[in-house]
Steps between C-alpha positions, in 0.01 A plus 500: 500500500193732523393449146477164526353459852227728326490300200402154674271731768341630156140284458367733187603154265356249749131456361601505164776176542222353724228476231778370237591243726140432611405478097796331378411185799117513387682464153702219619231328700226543154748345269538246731161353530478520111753248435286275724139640370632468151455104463143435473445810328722452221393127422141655490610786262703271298207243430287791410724602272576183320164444434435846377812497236335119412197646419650736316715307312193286444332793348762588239612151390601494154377245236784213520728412172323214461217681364511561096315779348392418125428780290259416204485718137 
């Protein structure tokens, strides 16, 4: 009964469970108030981003089928 009565008296563990419990809540807590930050963000990034790959698009556009090429002698 003396080991354990020492074991539970022992605090040489104590700080280092503390701080992952303390970082595992701030963790918690940060993913949290992403999911709720996330919204306007995202529809901001997203427009952004559509218009860039538009441009881009725009910028690389191939000729259409429509177009004949004649090659003269």
């Amino acid at each position: 009964m003396t080991r354990m009565k020492r074991f539970f008296l022992c605090e040489r563990g104590a700080v280092t469970v503390e701080w992952v419990v303390l970082t595992a809540g701030v963790a918690a807590l940060a993913s949290g108030v992403g999911v709720f930050v996330d919204g306007p963000f995202s529809t901001s990034l997203e427009r952004t981003r559509s218009r860039s790959l538009q441009n881009a698009m725009a910028a690389t556009t191939l000729p259409s089928a429509a177009t004949t090429i004649t090659v003269s002698d």
